[in-house]
FIMI-377921 format. One record per residue (C-alpha): residue in one letter; y, z, x. Coordinates in steps of 0.2 Angstrom, whole numbers, plus 5000, padded with zeros to 4 digits. Layout:
// FIMI-377921
AYZX
...
This chain:
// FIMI-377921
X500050005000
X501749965007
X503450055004
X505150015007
X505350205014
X504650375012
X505550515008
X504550685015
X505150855009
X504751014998
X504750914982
X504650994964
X503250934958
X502150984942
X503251154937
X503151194958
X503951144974
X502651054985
X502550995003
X502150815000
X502950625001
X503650514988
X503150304990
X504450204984
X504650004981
X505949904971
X506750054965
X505250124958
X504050274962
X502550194966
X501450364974
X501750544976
X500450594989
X500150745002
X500350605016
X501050445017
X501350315031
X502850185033
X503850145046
X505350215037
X505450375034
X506750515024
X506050685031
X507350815024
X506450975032
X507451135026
X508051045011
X507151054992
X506950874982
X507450864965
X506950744951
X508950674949
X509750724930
X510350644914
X511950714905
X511650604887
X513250674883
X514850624892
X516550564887
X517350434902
X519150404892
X518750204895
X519450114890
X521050184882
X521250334893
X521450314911
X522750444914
X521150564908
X519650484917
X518650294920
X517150264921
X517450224941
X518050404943
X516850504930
X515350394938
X515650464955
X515950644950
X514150624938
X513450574955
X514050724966
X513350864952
X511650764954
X511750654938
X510950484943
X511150424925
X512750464908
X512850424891
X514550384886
X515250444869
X516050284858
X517850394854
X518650294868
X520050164862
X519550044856
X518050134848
X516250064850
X516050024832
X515549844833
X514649714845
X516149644854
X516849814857
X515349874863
X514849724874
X516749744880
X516349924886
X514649894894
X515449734903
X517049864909
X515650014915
X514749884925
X516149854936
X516450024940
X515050144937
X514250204953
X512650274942
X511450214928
X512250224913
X512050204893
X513450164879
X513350264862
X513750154846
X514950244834
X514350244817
X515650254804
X515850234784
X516450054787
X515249984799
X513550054790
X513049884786
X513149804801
X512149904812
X510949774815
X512349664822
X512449794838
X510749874838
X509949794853
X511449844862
X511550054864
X510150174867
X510750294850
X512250314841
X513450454837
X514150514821
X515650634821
X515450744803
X517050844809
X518650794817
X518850794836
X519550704850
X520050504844
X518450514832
X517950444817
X517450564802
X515750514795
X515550544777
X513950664771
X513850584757
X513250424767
X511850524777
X510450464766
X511150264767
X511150294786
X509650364788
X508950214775
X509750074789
X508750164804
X507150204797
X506150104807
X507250154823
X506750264836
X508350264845
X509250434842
X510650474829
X511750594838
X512650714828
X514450804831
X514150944817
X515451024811
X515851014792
X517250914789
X518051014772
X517651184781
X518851154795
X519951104783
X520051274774
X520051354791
X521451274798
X522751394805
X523951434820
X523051454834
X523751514852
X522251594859
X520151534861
X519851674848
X520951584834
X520351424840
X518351504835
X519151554818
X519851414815
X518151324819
X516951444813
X515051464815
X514951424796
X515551264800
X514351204812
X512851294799
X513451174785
X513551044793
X511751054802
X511151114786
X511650934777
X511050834791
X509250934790
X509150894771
X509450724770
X508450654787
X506850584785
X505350694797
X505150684810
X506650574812
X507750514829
X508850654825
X509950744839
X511150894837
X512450894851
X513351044858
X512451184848
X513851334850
X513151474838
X511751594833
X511851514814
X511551354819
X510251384832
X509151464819
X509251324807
X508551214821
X507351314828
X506651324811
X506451114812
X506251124830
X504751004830
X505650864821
X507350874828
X508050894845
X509750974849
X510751044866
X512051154868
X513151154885
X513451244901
X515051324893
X514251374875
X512951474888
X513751544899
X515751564893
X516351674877
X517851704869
X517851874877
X517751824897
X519051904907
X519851764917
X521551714925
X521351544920
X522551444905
X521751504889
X521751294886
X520451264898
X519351344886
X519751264874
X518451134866
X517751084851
X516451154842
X517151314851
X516751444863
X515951604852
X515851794856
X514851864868
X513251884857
X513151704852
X513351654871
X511851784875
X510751714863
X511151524868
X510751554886
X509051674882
X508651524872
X508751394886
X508051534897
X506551524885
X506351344883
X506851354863
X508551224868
X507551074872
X509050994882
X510651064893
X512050924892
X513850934898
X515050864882
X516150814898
X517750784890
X519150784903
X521050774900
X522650794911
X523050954920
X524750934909
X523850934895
X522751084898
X524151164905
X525751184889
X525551274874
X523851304867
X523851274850
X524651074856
X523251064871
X521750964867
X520051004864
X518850964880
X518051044897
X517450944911
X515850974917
X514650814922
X514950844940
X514451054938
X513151084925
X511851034935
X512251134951
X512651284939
X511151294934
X510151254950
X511151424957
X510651504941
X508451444945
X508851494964
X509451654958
X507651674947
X509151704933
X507951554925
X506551444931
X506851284942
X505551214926
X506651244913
X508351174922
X507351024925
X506451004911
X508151004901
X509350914911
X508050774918
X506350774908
X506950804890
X508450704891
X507550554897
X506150584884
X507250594870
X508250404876
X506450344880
X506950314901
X505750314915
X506850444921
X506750604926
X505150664934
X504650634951
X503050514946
X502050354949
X503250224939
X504550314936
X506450264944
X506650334960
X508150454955
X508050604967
X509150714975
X509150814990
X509851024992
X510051145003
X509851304993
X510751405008
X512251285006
X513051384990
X514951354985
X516151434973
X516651294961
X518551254965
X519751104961
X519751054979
X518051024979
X517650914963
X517850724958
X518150704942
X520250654938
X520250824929
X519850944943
X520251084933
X518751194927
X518351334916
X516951384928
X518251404944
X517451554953
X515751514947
X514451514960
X513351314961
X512051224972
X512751034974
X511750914981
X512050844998
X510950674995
X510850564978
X509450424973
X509750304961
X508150204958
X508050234979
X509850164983
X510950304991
X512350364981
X512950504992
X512250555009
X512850715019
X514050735004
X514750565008
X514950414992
X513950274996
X513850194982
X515150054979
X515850024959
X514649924951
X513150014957
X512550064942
X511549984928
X511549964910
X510150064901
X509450044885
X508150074875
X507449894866
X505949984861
X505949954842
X506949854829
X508249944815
């Protein structure tokens, strides 16, 4: 068997780290053996490997907002927190809601993305009839039931002619669930994250859940994004064998009541941060394995913008460039297993889209990266990619990765770019017809 190098290394492998070598050709894992021979060889002695992750759930501002994020910039911060491959979220401007907006965006992400990527279709109450018309296009598509950031509200009412249109689909619907009327009758001045969560309360997220529960079909392509609280978590765990969902580095590790020095609007974010309890119970379910995915909701805006008066800020945190070395501190720490950090931010994820993605394994992509767990760092603004440098989780303790693989090309080596715009490729899922 030939290769077109090896890489040798303690690599995690089957729930364990292993002393073994990885075979890889065009871009593919073609063995994983405890020796291997080729001429060319990536030894990485003191060092762990890493199946590379998969954020499903990323907003890059482009096109519309460049002053925010692009998908050059976005692309390369994914890379350094590890991610070898995003999913971009259709509130952009214009919005991906038909077939030449969307080929426009994949065309716009090809140039500049130095990672794999997908683009989400945006479903709306206009555009229910002509899903077939951008199918073959988008790996899933995203429904907003309450307001947010440049979105489009999707009606309840038309769940069940959605869920008619896709029932032969086994590309995920990807849900923003807050209920639309109940953040209406919660509305209020807000100059603080603890209006912001009564304003958006956990009522809101249940009902909304709730509805989408009732009217999909089981089992049913159905995903929950950013799960923020106790109500709706239970509500999912009930269906958790017929539905997937993920809540987000900040709903599982931040609260309403942590003490910071920070501007209360880098906090700010939509469904909103909850008290202490809610964020304890998220985590301990990710601990346990009951969230089956961890994804970033990386919504970046200006430092300007994060930085006047509260209740004019924006919703949105960044975070595709540190939820994945959060949470590899967090497994160094034995805080929660390496299996379950990479089970939901590489294995899941890639399940969910269909990818061959994820795992270190025979046919799979060769999307890997490289760490030296002695190489901790404190999260700062000096040290991230993203145009929005500022962070909730300044302070917080993270594993980056010094070496990133996507399908075997170098991205970043020795915590250098590589990778040139354009890098990355369009992914989808073709699998099945709406």
């Amino acid at each position: 068997m030939t290769f077109d190098y090896i890489v040798e290394g303690k690599i995690f492998l089957n729930n364990s780290f292993q002393q073994c070598c990885i075979g890889i050709e065009d871009e593919k894992i073609t063995s994983v053996k405890k020796i291997l021979t080729c001429a060319k060889k990536k030894k990485f002695p003191k060092q762990v490997v890493l199946p590379a992750g998969i954020d499903i759930h990323v907003h890059f501002r482009d096109p519309g907002f460049p002053q925010k994020e692009t998908f050059q910039t976005g692309s390369i911060a994914a890379a350094f927190g590890g991610i070898a491959c995003v999913f971009d979220m259709p509130n952009t401007k214009p919005q991906t809601t038909n077939k030449v907006q969307i080929l426009s965006k994949i065309e716009h992400a090809n140039q500049k993305s130095v990672i794999d990527f997908g683009i989400y279709a945006c479903i709306s109450d206009e555009n229910i009839a002509i899903i077939d018309s951008f199918f073959s296009l988008v790996p899933g598509f995203k429904i907003f039931l309450g307001s947010t950031t440049n979105s489009q509200i999707f009606s309840q009412k038309n769940l069940s002619a959605l869920f008619k249109n896709l029932k032969n689909s086994s590309k995920p619907v990807l849900f923003h669930a807050e209920d639309s009327q109940c953040l209406i009758e919660n509305k209020r001045e807000e100059s603080h994250i603890i209006d912001h969560n009564n304003a958006r309360p956990c009522t809101c997220e249940a009902k909304a859940v709730q509805s989408i529960l009732q009217h999909s079909p089981f089992p049913c392509p159905v995903h929950i994004c950013h799960v923020s609280s106790i109500d709706a978590l239970n509500l999912l765990l009930m269906k958790k064998d017929f539905v997937s969902f993920g809540s987000t580095p900040h709903h599982c590790l931040l609260n309403i009541d942590y003490k910071t020095k920070l501007h209360q609007s880098y906090f700010k974010v939509n469904p909103p941060l909850r008290p202490i309890n809610h964020q304890t119970v998220l985590f301990n379910a990710l601990k346990e394995g009951k969230i089956p995915i961890l994804e970033s909701d990386h919504a970046p805006h200006t430092l300007m913008e994060k930085s006047g008066n509260f209740s004019d800020s924006p919703s949105g945190i960044s975070g595709v460039e540190t939820m994945y070395p959060l949470f590899l501190f967090l497994a160094y720490q034995q805080i929660i297993s390496f299996s379950e950090v990479i089970s939901a931010v590489c294995e899941r994820p890639a399940k969910l889209l269909n990818l061959s993605k994820g795992l270190i394994k025979e046919g799979y992509d060769a999307d890997f990266v490289v760490v030296d767990v002695k190489k901790q760092m404190k999260i700062s603004p000096e040290i991230l990619h993203s145009k929005a440098t500022h962070s909730p989780f300044e302070g917080f303790n993270a594993l980056f990765p010094q070496h990133v693989y996507v399908r075997g090309h170098p991205v970043v080596e020795e915590n250098v770019l590589i990778a040139k715009p354009g890098n990355g490729e369009h992914v989808i899922n073709n699998e099945s017809e709406s």
